[in-house]
MITORLO-545426 format. One record per residue (C-alpha): y, x, z; residue number from 1; chain; residue in one letter. Coordinates in nm, 2 decimals. Layout:
REM residues N
<site><py>Y</py><px>X</px><pz>Z</pz><nr>NUM</nr><kette>A</kette><rest>A</rest></site>
...
//
This chain:
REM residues 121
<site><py>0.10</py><px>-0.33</px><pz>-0.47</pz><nr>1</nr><kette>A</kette><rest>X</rest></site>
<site><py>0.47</py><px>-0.30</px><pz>-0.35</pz><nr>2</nr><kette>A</kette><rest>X</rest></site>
<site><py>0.63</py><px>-0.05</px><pz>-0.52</pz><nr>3</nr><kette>A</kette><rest>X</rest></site>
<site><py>0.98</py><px>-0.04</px><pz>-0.65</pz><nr>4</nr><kette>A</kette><rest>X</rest></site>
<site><py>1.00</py><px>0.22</px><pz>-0.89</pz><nr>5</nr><kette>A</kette><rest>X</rest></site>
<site><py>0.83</py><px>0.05</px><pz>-1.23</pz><nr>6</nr><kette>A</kette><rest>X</rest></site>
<site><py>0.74</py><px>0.41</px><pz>-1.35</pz><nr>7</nr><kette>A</kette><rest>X</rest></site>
<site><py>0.52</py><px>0.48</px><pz>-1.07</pz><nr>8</nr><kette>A</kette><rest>X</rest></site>
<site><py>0.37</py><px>0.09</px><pz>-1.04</pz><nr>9</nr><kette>A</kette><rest>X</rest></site>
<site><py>0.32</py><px>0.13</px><pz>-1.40</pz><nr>10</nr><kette>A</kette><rest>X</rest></site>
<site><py>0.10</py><px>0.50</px><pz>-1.37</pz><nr>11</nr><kette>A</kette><rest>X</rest></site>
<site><py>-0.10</py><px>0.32</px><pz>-1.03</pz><nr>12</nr><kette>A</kette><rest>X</rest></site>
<site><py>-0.17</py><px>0.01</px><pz>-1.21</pz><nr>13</nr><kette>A</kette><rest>X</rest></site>
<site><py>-0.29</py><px>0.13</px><pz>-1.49</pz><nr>14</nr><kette>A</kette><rest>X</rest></site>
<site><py>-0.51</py><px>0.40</px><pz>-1.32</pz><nr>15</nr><kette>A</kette><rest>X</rest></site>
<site><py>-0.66</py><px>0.13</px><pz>-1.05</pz><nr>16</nr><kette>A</kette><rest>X</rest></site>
<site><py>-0.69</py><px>-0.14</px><pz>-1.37</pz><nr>17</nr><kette>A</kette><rest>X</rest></site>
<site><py>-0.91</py><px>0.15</px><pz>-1.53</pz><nr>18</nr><kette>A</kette><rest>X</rest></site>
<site><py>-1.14</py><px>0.15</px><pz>-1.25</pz><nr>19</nr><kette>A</kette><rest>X</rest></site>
<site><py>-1.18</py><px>-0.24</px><pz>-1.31</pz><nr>20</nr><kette>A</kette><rest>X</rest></site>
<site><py>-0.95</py><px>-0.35</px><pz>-1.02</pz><nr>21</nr><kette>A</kette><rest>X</rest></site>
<site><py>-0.70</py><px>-0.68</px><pz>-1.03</pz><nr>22</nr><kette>A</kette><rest>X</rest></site>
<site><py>-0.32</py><px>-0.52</px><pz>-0.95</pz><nr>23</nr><kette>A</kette><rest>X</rest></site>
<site><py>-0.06</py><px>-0.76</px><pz>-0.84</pz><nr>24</nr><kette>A</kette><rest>X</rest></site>
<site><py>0.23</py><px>-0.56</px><pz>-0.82</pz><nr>25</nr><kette>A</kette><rest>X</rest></site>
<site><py>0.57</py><px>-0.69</px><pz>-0.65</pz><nr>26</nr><kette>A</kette><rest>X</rest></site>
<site><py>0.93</py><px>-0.47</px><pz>-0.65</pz><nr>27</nr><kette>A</kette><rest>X</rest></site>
<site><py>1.08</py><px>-0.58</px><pz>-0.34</pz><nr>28</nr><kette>A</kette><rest>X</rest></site>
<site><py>0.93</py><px>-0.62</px><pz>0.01</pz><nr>29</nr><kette>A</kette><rest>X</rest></site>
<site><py>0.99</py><px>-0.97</px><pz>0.15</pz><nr>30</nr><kette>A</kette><rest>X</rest></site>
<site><py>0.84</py><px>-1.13</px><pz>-0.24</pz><nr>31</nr><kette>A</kette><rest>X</rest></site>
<site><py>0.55</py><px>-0.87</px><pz>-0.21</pz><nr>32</nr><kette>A</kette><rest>X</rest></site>
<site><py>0.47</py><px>-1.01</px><pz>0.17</pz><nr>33</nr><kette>A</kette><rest>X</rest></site>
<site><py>0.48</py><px>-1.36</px><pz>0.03</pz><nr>34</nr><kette>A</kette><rest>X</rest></site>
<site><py>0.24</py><px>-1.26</px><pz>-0.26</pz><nr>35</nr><kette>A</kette><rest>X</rest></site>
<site><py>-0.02</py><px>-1.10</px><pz>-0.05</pz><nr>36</nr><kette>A</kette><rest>X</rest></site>
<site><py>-0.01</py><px>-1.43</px><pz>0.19</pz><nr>37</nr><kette>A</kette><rest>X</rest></site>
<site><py>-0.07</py><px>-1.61</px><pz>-0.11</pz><nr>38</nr><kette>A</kette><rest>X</rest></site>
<site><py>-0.32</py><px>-1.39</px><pz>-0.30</pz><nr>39</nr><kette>A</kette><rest>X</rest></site>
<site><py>-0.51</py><px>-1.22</px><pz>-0.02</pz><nr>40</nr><kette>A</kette><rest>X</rest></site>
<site><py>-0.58</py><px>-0.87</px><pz>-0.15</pz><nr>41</nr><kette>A</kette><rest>X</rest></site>
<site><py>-0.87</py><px>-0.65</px><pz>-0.04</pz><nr>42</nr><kette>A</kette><rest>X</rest></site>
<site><py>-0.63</py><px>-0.35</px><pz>-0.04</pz><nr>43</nr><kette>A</kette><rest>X</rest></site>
<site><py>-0.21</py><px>-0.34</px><pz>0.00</pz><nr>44</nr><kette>A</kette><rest>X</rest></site>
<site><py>-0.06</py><px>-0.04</px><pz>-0.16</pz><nr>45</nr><kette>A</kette><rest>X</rest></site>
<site><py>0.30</py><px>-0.04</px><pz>0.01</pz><nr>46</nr><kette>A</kette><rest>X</rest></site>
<site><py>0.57</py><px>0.23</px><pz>-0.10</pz><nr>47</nr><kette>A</kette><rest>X</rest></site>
<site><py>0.83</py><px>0.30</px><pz>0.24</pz><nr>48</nr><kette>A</kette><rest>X</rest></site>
<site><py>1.12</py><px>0.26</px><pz>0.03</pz><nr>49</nr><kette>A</kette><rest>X</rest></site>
<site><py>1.25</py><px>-0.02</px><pz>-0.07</pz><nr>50</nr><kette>A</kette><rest>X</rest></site>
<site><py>1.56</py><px>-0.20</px><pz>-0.24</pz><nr>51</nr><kette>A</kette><rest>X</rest></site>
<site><py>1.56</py><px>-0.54</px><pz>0.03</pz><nr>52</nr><kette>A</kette><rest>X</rest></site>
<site><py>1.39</py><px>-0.38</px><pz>0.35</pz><nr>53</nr><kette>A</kette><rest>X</rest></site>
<site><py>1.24</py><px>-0.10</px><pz>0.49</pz><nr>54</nr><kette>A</kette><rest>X</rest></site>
<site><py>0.87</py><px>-0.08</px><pz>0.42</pz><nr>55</nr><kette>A</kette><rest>X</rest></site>
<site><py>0.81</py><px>0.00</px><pz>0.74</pz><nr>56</nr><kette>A</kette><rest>X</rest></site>
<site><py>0.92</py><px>-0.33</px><pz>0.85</pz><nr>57</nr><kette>A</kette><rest>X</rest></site>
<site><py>0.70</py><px>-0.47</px><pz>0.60</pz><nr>58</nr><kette>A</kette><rest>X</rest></site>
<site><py>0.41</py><px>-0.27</px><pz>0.74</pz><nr>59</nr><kette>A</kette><rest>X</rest></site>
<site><py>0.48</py><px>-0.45</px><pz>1.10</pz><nr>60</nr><kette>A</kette><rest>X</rest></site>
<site><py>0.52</py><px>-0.79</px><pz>0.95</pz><nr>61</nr><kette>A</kette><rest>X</rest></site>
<site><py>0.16</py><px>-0.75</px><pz>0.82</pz><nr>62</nr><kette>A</kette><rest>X</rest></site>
<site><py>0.01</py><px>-0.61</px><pz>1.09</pz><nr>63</nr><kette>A</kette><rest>X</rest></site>
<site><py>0.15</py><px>-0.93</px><pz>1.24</pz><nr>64</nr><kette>A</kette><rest>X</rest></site>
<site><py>0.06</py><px>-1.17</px><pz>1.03</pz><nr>65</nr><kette>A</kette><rest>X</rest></site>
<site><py>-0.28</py><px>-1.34</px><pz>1.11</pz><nr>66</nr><kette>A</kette><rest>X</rest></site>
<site><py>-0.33</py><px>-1.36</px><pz>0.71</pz><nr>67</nr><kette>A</kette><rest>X</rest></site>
<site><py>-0.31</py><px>-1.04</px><pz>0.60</pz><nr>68</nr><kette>A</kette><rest>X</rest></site>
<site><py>-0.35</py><px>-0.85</px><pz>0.95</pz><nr>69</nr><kette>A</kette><rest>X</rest></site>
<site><py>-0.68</py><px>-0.73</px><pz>0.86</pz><nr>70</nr><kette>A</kette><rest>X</rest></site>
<site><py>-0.62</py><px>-0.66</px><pz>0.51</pz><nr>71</nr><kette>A</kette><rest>X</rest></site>
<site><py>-0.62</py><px>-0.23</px><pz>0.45</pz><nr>72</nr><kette>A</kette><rest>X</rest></site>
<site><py>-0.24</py><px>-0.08</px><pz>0.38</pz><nr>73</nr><kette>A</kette><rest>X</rest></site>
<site><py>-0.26</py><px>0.19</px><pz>0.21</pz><nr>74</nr><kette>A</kette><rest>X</rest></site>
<site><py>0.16</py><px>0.37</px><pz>0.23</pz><nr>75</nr><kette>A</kette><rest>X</rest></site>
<site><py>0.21</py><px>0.54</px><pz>-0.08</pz><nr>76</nr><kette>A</kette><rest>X</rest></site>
<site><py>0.60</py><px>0.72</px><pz>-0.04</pz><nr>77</nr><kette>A</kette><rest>X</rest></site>
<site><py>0.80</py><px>0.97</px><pz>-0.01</pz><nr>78</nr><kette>A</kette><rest>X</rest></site>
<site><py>0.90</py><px>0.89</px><pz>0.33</pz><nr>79</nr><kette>A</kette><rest>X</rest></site>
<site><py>0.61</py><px>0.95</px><pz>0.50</pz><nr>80</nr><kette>A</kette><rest>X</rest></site>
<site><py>0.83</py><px>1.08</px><pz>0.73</pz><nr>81</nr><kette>A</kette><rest>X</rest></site>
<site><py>0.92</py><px>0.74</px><pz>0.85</pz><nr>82</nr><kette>A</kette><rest>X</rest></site>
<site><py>0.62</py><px>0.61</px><pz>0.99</pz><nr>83</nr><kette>A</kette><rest>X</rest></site>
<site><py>0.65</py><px>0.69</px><pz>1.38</pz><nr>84</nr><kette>A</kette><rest>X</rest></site>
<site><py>0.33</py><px>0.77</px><pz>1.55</pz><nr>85</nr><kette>A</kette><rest>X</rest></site>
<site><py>0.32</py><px>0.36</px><pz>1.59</pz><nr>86</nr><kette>A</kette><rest>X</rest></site>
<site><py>0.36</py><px>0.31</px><pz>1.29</pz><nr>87</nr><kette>A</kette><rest>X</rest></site>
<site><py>0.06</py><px>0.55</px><pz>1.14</pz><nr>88</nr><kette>A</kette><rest>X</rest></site>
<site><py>-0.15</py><px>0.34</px><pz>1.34</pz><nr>89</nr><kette>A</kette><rest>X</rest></site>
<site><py>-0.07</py><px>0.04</px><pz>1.18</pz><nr>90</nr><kette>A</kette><rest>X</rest></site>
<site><py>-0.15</py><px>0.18</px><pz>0.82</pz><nr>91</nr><kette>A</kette><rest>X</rest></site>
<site><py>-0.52</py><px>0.24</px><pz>0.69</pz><nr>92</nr><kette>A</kette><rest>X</rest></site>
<site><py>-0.41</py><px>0.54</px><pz>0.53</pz><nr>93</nr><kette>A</kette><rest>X</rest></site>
<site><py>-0.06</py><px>0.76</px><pz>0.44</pz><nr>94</nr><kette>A</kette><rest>X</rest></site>
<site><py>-0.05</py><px>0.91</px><pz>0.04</pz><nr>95</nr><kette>A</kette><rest>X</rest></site>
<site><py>0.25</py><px>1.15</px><pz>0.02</pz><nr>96</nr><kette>A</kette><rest>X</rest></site>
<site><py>0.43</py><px>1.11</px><pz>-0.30</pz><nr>97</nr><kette>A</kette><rest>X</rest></site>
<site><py>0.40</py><px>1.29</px><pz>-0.52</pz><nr>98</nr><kette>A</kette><rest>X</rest></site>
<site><py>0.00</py><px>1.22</px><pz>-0.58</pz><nr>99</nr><kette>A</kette><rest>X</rest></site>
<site><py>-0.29</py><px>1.31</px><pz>-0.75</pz><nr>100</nr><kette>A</kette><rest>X</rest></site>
<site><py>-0.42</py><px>0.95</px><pz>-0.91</pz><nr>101</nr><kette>A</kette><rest>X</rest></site>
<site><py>-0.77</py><px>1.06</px><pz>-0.79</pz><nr>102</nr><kette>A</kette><rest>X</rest></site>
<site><py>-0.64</py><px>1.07</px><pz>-0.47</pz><nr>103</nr><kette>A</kette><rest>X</rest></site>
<site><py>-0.53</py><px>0.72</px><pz>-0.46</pz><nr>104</nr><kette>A</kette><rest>X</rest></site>
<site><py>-0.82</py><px>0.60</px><pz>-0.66</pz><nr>105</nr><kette>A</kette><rest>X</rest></site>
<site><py>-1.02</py><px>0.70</px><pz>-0.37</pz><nr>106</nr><kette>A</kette><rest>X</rest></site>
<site><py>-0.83</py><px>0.60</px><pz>-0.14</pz><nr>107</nr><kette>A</kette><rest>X</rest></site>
<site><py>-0.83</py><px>0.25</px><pz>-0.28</pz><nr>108</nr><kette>A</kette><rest>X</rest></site>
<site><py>-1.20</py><px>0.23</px><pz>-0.36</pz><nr>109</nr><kette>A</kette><rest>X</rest></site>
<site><py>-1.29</py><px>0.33</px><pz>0.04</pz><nr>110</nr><kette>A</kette><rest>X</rest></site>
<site><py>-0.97</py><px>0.10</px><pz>0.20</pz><nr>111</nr><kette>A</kette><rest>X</rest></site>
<site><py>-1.21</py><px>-0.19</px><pz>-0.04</pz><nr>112</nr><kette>A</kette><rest>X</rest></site>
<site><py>-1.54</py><px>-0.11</px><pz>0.07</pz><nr>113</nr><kette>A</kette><rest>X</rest></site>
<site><py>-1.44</py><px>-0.14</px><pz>0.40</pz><nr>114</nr><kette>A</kette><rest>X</rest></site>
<site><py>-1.49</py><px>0.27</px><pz>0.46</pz><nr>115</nr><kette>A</kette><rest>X</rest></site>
<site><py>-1.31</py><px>0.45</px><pz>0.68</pz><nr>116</nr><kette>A</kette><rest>X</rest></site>
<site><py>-1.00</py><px>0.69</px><pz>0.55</pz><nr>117</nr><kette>A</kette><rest>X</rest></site>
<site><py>-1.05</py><px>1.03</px><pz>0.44</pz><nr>118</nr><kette>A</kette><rest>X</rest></site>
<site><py>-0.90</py><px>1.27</px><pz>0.72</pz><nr>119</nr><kette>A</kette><rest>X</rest></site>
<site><py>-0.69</py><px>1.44</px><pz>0.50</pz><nr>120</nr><kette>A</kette><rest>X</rest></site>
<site><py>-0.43</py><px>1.26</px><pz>0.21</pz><nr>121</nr><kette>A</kette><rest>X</rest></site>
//
């Protein structure tokens, strides 16, 4: 998860530990890029804005990278507003902050199986 608000990392993690999953959670872009090379999550969680870059870059650089390229982002933000139509293709799925945690929870759990998105978020 890349997420820069510690309130909000703090109410996913906690919600996606419930449901038995492993959260690595990172505050800035670039360090959260260099943990998912290194981890290799099922599932990215990635909020638009953040305090070193724009999340949107960070959603290119993955799409990018042959290591995490086919690795599910889901965009959690407020900015959904950033992603361009280019951009939207790149994500698995877009969660408008604020959320329901069922919402993301289900989000999550499909992005993992290897499902396909829900059509609405």
């Amino acid at each position: 998860m890349i997420e820069d608000e510690p309130v909000v990392a703090e109410m996913m993690r906690a919600a996606l530990e419930r449901q038995g999953y492993v959260v690595h959670w990172q505050a800035e872009g670039r360090v959260g890029l260099q943990a998912a090379a290194a981890i290799a999550p099922r599932v990215i969680v990635l909020d638009l804005l953040l305090p070193d870059c724009d999340g949107v870059d960070v959603l290119r650089a993955i799409d990018l990278s042959p290591a995490l390229a086919h690795i599910p982002v889901i965009v959690c933000s407020a900015a959904t507003w950033k992603l361009a139509p280019e951009d939207r293709l790149l994500a698995w799925s877009a969660i408008r902050k604020p959320f329901r945690v069922g919402l993301l929870l289900d989000a999550v759990q499909r992005a993992a199986a290897g499902l396909p998105p829900p059509e609405q978020l």
